[in-house]
TORSELO-147462 format. One line per 2 residues: number of its first residue (from 1); for each residue z, y, x of N, C-alpha, C. Coordinates in steps of 0.001 Angstrom, whole numbers. Layout:
! TORSELO-147462
NUM) Z:Y:X:Z:Y:X:Z:Y:X ~ ...
END
This chain:
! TORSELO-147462
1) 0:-1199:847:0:0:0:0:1236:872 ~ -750:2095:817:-669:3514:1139:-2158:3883:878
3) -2283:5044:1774:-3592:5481:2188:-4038:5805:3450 ~ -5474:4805:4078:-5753:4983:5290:-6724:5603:5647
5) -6907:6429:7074:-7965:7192:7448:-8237:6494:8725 ~ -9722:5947:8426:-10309:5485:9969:-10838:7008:10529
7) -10104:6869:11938:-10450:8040:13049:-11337:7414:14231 ~ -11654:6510:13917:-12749:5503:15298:-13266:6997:15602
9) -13582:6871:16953:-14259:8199:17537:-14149:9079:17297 ~ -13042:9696:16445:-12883:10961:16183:-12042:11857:17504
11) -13011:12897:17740:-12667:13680:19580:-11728:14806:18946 ~ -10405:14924:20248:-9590:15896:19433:-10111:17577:18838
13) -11279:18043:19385:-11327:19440:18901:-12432:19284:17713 ~ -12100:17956:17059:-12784:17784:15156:-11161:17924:14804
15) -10286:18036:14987:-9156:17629:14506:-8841:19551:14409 ~ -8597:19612:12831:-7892:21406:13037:-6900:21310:11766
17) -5461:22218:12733:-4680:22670:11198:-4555:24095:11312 ~ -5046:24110:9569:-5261:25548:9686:-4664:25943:7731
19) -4372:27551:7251:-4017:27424:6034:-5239:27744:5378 ~ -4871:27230:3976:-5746:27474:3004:-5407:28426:1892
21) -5630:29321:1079:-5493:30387:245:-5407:28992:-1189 ~ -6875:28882:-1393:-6943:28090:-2630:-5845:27226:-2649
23) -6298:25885:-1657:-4718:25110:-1656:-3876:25281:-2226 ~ -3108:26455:-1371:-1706:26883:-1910:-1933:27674:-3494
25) -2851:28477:-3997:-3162:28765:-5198:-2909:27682:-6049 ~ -3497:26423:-5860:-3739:25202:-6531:-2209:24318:-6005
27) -1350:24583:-5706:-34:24475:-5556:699:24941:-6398 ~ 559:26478:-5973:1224:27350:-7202:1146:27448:-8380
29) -19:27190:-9096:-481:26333:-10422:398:25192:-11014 ~ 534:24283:-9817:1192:23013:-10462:2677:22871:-10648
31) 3603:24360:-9588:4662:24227:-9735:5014:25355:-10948 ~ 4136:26172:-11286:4107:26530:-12727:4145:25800:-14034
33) 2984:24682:-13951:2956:23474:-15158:4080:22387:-15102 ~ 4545:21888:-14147:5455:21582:-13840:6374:21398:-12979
35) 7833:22864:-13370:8612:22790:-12225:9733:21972:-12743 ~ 9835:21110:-12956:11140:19858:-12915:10205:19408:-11566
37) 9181:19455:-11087:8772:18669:-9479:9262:19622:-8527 ~ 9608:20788:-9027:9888:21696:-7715:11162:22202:-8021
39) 12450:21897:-7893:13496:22617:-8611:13824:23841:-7665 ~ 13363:23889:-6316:13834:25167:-5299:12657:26349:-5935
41) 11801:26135:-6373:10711:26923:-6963:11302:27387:-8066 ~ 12459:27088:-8866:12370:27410:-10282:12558:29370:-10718
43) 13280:29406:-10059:13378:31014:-9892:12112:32079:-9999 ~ 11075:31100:-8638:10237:31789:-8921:9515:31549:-9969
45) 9088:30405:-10490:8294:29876:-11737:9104:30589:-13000 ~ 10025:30955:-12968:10262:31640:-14284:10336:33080:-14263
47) 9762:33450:-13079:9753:35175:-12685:8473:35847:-13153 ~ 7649:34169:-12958:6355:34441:-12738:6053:34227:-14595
49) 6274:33292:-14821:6065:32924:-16220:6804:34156:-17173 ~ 7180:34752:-16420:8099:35694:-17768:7343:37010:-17943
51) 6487:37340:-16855:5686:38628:-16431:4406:38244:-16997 ~ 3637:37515:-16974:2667:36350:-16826:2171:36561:-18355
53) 1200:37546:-18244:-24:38011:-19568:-161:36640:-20535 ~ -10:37071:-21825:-73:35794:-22359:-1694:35566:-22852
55) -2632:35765:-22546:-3883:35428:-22889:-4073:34550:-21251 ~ -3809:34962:-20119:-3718:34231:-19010:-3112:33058:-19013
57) -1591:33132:-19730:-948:31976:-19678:-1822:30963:-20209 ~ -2739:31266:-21782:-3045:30663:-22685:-4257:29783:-21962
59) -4653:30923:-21409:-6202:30256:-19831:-5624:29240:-19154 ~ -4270:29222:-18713:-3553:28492:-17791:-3368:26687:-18331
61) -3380:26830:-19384:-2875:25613:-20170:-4501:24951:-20841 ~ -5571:26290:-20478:-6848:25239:-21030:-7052:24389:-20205
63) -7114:24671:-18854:-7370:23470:-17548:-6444:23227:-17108 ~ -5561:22831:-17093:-3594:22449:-16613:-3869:21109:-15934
65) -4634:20520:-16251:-5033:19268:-15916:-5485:18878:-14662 ~ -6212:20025:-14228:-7102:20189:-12603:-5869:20635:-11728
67) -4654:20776:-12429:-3423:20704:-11305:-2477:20725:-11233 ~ -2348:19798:-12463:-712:19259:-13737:-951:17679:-13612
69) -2432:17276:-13929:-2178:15522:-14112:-2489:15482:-12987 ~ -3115:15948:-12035:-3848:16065:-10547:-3812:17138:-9825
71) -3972:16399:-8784:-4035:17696:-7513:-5956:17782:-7422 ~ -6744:18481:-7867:-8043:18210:-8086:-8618:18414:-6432
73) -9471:18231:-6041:-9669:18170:-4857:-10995:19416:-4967 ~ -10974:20357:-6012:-11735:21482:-5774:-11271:22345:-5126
75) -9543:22331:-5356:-8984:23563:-4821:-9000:23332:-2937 ~ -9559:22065:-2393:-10056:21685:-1295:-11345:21868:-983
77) -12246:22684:-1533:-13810:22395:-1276:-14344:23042:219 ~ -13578:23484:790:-14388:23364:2138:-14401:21791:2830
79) -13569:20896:2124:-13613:19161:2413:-14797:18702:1933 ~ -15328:19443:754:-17169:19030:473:-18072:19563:996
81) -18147:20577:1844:-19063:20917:2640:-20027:20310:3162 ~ -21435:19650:3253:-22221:19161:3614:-21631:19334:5324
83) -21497:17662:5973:-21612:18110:7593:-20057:17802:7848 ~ -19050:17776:6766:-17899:17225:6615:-16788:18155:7983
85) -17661:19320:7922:-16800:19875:9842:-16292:21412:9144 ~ -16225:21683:7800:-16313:23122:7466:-15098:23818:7349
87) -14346:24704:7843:-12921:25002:7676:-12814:25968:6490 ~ -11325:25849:5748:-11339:26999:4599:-11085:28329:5100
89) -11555:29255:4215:-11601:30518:4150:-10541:31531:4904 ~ -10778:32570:5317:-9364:33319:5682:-9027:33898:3900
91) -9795:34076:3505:-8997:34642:2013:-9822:33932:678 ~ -8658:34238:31:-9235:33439:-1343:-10535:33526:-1723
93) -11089:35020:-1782:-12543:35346:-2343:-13589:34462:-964 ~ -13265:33889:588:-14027:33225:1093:-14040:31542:413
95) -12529:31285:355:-12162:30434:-498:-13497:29387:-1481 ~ -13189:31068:-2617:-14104:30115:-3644:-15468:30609:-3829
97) -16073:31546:-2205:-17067:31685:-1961:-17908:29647:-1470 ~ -16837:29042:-1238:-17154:27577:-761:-17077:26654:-1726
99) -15835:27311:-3080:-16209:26319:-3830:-17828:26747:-4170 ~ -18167:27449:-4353:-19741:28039:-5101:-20899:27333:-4244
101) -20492:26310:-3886:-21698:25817:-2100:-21617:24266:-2690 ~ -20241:24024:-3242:-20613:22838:-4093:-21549:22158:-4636
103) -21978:20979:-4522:-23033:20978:-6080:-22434:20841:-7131 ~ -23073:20751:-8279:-23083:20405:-9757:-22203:19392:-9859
105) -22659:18213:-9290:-22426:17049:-9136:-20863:16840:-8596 ~ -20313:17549:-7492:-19617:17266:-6606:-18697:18128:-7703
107) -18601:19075:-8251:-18087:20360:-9135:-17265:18786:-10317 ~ -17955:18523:-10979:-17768:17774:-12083:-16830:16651:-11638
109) -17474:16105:-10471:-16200:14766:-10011:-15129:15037:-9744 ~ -15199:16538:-8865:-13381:16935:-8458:-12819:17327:-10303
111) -13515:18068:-10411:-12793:17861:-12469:-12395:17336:-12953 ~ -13171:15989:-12904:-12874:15194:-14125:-12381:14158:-13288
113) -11213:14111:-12123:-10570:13014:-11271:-9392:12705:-12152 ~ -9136:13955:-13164:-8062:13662:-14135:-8037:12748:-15325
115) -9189:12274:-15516:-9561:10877:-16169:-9950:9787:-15278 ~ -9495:9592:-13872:-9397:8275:-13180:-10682:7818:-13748
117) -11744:8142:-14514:-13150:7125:-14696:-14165:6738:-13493 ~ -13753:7939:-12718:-15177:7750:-11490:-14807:6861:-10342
119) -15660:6568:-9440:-15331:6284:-8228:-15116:7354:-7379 ~ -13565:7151:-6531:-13172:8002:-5784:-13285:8039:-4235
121) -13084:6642:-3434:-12987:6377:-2236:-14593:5309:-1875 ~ -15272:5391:-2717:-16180:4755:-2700:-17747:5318:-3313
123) -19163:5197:-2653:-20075:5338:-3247:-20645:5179:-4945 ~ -20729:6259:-5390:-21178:5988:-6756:-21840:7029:-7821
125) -22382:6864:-8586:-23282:8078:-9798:-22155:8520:-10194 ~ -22342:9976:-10786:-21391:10390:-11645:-21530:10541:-12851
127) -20948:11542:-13884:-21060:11308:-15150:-22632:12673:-15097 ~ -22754:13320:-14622:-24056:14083:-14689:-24994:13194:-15188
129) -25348:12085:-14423:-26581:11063:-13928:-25633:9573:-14878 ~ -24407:9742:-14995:-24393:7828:-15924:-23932:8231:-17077
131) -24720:7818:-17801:-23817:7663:-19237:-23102:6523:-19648 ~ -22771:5954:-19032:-21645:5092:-19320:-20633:5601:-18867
133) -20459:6425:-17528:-19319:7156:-17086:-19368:8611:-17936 ~ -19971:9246:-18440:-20007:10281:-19075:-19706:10015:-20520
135) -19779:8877:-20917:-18684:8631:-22172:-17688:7765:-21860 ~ -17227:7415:-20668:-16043:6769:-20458:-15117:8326:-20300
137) -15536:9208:-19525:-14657:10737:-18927:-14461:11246:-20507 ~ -15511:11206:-21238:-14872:11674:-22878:-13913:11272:-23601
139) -13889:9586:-23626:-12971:8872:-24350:-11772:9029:-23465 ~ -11515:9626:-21944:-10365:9670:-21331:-9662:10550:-21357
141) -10307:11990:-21721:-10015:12968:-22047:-9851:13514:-23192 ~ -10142:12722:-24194:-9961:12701:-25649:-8367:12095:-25577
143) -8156:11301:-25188:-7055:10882:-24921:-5814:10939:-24022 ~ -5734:12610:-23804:-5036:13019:-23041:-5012:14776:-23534
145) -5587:14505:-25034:-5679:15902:-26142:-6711:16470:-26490 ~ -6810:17765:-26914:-7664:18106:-27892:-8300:19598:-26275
147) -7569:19632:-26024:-8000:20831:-24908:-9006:20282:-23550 ~ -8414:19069:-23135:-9043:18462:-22050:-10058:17741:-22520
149) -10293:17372:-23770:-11652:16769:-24284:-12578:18363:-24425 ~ -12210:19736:-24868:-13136:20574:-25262:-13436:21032:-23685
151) -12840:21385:-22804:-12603:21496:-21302:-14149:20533:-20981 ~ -14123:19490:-20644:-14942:17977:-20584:-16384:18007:-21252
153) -15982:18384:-22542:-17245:19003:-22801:-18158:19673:-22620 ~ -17632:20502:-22173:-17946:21813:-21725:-19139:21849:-20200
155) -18018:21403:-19421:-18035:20778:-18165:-19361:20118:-18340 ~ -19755:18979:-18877:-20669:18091:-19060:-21903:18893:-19132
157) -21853:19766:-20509:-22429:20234:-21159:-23152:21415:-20055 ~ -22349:21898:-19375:-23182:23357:-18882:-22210:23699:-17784
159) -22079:22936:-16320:-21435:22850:-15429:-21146:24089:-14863 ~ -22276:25078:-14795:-22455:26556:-14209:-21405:27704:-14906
161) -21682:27450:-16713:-21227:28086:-16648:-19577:27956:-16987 ~ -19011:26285:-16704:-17413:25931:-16379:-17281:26722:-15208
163) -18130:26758:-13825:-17971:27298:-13114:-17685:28380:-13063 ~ -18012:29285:-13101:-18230:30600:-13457:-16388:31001:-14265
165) -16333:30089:-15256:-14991:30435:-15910:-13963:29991:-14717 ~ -13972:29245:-13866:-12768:28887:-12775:-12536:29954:-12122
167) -13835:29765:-11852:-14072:31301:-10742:-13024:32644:-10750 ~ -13426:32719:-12219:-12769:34276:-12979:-11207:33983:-12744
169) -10664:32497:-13795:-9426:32578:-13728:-8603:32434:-12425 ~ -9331:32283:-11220:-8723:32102:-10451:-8507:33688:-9766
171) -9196:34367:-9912:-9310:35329:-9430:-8084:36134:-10544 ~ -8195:35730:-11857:-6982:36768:-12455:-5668:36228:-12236
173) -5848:35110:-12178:-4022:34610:-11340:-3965:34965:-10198 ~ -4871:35168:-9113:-4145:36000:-7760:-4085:37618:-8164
175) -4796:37863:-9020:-4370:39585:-9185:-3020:39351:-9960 ~ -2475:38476:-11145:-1706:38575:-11542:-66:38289:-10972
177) -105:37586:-9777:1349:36549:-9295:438:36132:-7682 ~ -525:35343:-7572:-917:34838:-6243:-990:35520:-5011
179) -1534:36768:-5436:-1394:37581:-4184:-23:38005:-3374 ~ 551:38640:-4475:2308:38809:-4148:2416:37874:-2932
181) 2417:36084:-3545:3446:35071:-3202:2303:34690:-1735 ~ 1525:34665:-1583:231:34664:-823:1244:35594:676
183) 1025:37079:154:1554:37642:1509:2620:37238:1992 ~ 3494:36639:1332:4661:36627:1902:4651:34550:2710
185) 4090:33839:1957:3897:32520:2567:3066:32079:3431 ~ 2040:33471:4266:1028:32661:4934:1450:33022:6270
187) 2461:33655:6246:3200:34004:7389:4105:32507:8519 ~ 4381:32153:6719:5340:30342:7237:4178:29848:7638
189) 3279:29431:6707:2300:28244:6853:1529:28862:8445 ~ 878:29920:8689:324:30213:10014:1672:29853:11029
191) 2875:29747:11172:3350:29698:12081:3609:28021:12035 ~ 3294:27827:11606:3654:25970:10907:2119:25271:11729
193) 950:26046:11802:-92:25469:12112:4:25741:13541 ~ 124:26912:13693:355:27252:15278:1128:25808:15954
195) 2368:25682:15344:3286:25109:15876:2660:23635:16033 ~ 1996:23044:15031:1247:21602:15170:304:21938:15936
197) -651:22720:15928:-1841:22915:16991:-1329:23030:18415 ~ -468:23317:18776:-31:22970:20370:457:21529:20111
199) 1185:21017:19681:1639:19611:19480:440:18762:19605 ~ -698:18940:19269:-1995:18276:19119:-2587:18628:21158
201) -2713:19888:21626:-3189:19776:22398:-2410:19295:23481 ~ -858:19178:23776:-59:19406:24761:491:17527:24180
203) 870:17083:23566:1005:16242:23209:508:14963:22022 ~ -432:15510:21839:-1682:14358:20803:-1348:14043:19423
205) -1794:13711:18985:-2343:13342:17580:-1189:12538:16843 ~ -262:11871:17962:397:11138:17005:1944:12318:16884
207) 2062:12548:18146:3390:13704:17512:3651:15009:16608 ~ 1209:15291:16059:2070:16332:15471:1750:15556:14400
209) 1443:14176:13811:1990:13159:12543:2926:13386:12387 ~ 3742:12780:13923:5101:12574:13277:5900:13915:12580
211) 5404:15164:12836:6124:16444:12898:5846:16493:11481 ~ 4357:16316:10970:4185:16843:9529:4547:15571:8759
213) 4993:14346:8653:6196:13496:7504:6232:12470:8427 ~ 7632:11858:8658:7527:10628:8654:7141:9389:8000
215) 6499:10020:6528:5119:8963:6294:4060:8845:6585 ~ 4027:9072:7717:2398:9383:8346:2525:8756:9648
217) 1910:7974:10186:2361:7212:11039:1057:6816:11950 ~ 287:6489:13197:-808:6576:13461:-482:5344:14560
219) -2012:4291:14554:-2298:3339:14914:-3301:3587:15623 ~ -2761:3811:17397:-3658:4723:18220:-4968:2981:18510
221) -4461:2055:18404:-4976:1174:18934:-6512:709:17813 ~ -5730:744:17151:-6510:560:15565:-7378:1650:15275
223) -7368:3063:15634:-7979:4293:15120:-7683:4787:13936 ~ -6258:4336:13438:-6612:4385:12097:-4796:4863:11812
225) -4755:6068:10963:-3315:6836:10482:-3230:6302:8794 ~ -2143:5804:8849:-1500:5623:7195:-478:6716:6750
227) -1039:7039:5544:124:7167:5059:758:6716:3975 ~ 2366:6491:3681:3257:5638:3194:3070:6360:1810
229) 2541:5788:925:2374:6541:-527:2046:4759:-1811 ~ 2497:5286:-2949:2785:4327:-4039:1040:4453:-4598
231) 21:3803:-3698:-1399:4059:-4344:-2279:3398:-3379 ~ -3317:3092:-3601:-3825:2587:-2109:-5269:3204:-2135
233) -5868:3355:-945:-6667:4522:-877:-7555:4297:579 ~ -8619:4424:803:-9281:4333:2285:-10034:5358:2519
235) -10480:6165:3634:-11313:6837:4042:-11802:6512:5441 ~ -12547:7746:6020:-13184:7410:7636:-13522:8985:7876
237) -13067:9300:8642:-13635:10726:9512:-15121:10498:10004 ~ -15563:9599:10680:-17578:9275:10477:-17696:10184:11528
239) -18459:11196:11286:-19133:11812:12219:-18445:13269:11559 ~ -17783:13258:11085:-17095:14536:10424:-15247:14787:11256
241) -14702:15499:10602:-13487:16046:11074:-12282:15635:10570 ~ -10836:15997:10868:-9699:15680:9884:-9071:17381:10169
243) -8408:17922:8553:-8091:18797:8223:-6547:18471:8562 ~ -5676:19299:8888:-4236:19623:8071:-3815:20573:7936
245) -3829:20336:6384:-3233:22108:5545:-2014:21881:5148 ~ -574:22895:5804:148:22803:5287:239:23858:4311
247) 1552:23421:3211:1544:23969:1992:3218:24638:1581 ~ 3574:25902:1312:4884:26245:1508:5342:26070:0
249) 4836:25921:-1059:4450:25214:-2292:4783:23760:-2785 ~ 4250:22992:-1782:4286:21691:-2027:5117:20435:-1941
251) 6263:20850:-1691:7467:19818:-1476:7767:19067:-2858 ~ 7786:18022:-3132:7557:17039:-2254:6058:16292:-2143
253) 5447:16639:-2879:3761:16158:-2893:3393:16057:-1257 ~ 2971:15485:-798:2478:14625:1160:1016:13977:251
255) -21:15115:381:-1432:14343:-185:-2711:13986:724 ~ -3563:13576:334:-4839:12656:923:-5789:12736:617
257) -6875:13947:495:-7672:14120:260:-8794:13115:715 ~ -9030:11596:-68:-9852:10497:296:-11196:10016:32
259) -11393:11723:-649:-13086:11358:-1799:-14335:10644:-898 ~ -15072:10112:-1490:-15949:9347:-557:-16674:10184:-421
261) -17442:10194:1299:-18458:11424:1426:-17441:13023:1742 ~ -16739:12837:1496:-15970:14542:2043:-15108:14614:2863
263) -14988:15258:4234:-14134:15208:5184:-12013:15326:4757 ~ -11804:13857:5392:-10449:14070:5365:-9372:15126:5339
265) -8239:15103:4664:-7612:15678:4271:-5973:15928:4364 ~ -5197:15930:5172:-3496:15798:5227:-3086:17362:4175
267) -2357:17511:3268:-2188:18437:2822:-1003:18051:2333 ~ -281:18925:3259:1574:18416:3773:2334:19655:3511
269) 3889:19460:2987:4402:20073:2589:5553:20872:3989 ~ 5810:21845:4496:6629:22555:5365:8006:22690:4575
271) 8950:23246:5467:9977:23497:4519:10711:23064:3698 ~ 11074:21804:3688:11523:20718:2932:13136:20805:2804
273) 13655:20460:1860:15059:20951:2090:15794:19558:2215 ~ 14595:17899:2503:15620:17043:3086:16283:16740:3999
275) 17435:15967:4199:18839:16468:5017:18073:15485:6032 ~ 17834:14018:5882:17028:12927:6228:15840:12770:6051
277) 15273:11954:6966:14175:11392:6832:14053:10505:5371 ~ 12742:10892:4679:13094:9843:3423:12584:8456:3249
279) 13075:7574:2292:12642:6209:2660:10983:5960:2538 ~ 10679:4804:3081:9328:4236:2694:9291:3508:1528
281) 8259:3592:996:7970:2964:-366:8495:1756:-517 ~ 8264:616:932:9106:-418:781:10350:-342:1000
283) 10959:327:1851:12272:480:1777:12560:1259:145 ~ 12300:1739:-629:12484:2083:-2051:12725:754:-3041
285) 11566:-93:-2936:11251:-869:-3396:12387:-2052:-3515 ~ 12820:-2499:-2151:14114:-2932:-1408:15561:-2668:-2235
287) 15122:-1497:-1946:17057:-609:-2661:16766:-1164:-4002 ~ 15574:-822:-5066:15683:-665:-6316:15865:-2541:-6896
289) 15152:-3122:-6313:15263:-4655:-6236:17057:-4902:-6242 ~ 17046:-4586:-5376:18725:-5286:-4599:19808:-4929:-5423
291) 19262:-3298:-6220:20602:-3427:-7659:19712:-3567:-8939 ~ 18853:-4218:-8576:18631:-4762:-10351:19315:-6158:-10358
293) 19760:-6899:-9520:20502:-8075:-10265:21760:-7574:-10935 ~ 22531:-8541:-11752:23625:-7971:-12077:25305:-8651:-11278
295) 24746:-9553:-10605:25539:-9600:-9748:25947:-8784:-8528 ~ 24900:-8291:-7836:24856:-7130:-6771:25360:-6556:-7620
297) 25010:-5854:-9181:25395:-4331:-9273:27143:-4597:-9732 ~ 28122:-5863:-9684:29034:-5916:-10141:29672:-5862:-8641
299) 29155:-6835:-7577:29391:-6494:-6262:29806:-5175:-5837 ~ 28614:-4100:-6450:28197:-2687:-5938:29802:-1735:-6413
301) 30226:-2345:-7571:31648:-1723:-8377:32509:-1807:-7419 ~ 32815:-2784:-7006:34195:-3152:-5958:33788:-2326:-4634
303) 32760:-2540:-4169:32789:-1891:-2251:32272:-665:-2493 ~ 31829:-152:-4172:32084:1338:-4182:33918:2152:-3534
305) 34441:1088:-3877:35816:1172:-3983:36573:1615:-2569 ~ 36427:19:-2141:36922:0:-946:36218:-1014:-34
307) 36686:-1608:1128:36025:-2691:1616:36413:-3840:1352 ~ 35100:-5084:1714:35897:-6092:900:36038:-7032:2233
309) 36116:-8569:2624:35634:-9494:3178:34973:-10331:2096 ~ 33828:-10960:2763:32857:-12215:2323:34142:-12888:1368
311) 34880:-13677:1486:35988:-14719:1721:36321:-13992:104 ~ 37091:-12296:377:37915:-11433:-550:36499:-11217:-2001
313) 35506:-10837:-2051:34419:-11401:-2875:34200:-12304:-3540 ~ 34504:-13248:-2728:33604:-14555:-3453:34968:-15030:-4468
315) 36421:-14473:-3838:37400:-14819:-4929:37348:-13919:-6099 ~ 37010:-12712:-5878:36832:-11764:-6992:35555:-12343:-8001
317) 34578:-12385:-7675:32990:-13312:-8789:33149:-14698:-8547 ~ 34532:-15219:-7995:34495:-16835:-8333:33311:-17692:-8067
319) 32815:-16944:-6981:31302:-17733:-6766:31911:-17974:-5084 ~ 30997:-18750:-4799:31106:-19278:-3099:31071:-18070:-1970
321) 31456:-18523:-693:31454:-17491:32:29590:-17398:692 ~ 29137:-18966:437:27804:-18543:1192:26420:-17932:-41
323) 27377:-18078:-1241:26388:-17224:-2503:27092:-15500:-1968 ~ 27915:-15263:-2063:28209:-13204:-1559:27486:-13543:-151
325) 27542:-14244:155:26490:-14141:1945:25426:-13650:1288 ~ 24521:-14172:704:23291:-14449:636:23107:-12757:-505
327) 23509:-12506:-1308:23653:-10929:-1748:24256:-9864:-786 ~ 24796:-10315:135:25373:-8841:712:24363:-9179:1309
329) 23601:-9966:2012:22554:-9922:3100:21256:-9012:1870 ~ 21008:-9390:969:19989:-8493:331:20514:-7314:231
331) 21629:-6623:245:22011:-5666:97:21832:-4847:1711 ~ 22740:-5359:2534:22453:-4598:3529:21005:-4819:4312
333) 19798:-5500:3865:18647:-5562:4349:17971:-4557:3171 ~ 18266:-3600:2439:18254:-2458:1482:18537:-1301:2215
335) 19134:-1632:3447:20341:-564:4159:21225:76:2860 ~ 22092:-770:1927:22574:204:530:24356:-162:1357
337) 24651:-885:2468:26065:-1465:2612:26138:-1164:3701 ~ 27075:-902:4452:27771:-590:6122:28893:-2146:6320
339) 28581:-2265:7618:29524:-3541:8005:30295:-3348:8835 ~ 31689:-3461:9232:31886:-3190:10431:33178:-4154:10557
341) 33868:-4317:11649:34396:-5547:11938:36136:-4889:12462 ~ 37287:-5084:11841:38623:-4670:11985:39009:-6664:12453
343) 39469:-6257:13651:39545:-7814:14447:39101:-8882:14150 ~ 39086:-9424:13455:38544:-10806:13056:37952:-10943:11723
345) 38500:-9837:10849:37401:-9726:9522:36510:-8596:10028 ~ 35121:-9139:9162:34017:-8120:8691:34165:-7869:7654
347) 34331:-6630:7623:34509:-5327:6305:33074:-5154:6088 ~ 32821:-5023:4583:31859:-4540:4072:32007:-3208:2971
349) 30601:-2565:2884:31438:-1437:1771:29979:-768:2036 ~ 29732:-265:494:29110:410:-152:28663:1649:176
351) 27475:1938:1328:26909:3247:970:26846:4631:389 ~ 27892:4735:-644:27981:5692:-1229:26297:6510:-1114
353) 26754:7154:-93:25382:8765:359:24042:7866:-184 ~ 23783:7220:107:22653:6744:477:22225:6134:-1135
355) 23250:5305:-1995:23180:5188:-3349:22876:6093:-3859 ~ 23761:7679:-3514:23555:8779:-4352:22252:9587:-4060
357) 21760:9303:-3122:19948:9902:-2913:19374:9011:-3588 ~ 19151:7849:-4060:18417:6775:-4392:17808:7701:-5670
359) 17847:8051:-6312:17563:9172:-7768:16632:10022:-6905 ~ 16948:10668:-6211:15923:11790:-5702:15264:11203:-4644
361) 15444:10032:-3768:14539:9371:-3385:13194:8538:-4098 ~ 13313:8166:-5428:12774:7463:-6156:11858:8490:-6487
363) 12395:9714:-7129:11184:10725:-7672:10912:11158:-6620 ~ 11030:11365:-5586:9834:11850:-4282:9143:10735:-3706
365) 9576:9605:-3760:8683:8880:-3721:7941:8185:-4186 ~ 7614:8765:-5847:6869:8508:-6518:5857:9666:-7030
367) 6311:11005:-6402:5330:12289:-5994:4826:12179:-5079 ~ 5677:11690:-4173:4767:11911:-2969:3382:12118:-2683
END
């Protein structure tokens, strides 16, 4: 499980991190539609929403979809650039001077990624050119309301001039809120790229991974960087480049721009307010397993408590000492238990910290 990028031959000066205007626009969008994903944002999302023209708002909620059910990969379109080597804009209006370089074609697929109908990581027609996919994207969007089916329509119907309407609204949300939040965040994110771009030249490719998540992890032998995400996903840099845009917006979202045919994508969040490194999907997977029995979770009551011995257990659940073996071993192979040894007994005992992140570990690592 994750998502991988083959880098076979990829030479370090294809490799650039640099910020993006749109990006973070298309950030700021989503922690508007929904901030229960961003709770350090909420302040601002209701500063913004309270000022926030209501014929705009009303614009805001016709396409919510291109960056409420999805992160659409338009607000990335210097990644479609014919030549796969094209960097984004210094300002928004260069921005979506690149989405406009798009085709038709390429316009409609980043759209309609919010009905999962097309092929994403792989060669294929779109709904322009199939009608079987152009009434599969209807019936998906019919079914996800009455706005994203007229949206879809639309789209289908007369791509130029959907275009044309993005265009505008994007331009009246940075006059309205984007610009403000713009001057004041590209200050982080430029010093955030600076800071990985020496890491890249002075020390390589894999330390400034490790710098932007420890889910990102690179297989110098293999050519090939994963990252640790609940989805599975492939790409290839080819004869093209790898991007990383960080995002002062985006915590906890760690995304992958993997479309087939468009240069790779890291679009990573700075500024994170975790204390730790957070778990891997399998280590998630692990924890959430290990207290769904109901024996562990009756286990989990007592060495919440205090510590126990194997021996002091197995008299408490009246079960054997090599049955609590065989659960505390799933437990502390969870890392959810600490062991430690007072002369001749091994003490065991309950995690606490690490139980009590399990909640906010679970929803970031299911944003991620």
């Amino acid at each position: 499980m994750g998502v991988h990028i083959d880098i076979t031959g990829l030479r370090p000066e294809r490799i650039a991190v640099v910020i993006s205007p749109l990006a973070e626009l298309g950030m700021a969008l989503h922690a508007l539609s929904e901030p229960a994903h961003h709770p350090g944002l909420q302040a601002w999302a209701t500063a913004v929403t309270a000022r926030l023209d209501p014929h705009l708002a009303d614009r805001m909620c016709e396409a919510d979809f291109l960056w409420r059910t999805t992160f659409s990969d338009l607000f990335l379109a210097c990644a479609g650039i014919p030549g796969r080597a094209a960097l984004p804009g210094g300002t928004l209006a260069e921005e979506l001077d690149l989405l406009d370089k798009l085709s038709d074609e390429q316009f409609v697929d980043g759209a309609l990624e919010f009905t999962c109908a097309l092929p994403y990581d792989v060669p294929g027609r779109g709904p322009l050119t199939d009608e079987g996919l152009r009434r599969r994207s209807l019936e998906l969007a019919a079914a996800r309301g009455p706005r994203q089916l007229l949206f879809t329509e639309r789209l289908l119907a007369d791509p130029p001039r959907t275009r044309a309407w993005l265009r505008q609204f994007l331009q009246d949300c940075d006059e309205a809120f984007f610009a403000e939040a713009w001057s004041r965040l590209r200050h982080q994110l430029a010093a955030d790229a600076r800071l990985k771009t020496d890491l890249l030249r002075h020390k390589g490719l894999g330390e400034a991974l490790t710098s932007v998540s420890s889910a990102v992890t690179l297989d110098e032998a293999a050519g090939r960087i994963t990252v640790d995400k609940l989805g599975d996903g492939r790409t290839a840099t080819g004869d093209g480049g790898l991007l990383l845009i960080p995002t002062s917006l985006g915590w906890p979202h760690l995304m992958v721009l993997h479309r087939h045919g468009w240069q790779p994508v890291l679009h990573y969040p700075v500024g994170s307010p975790e204390l730790a490194a957070p778990p891997t999907v399998e280590q998630l997977a692990l924890r959430m397993t290990a207290l769904s029995h109901p024996v562990r979770m009756r286990m989990c009551r007592n060495l919440a408590r205090s510590a126990y011995t194997t021996s002091e257990l197995a008299q408490v659940h009246g079960m054997t000492a090599p049955e609590i073996s065989r659960h505390l071993g799933v437990l502390k192979k969870a890392g959810l238990i600490t062991t430690r040894r007072r002369g001749r007994y091994v003490l065991h005992q309950l995690d606490v910290t690490v139980v009590a992140r399990l909640g906010s570990d679970f929803l970031e690592g299911i944003l991620r």
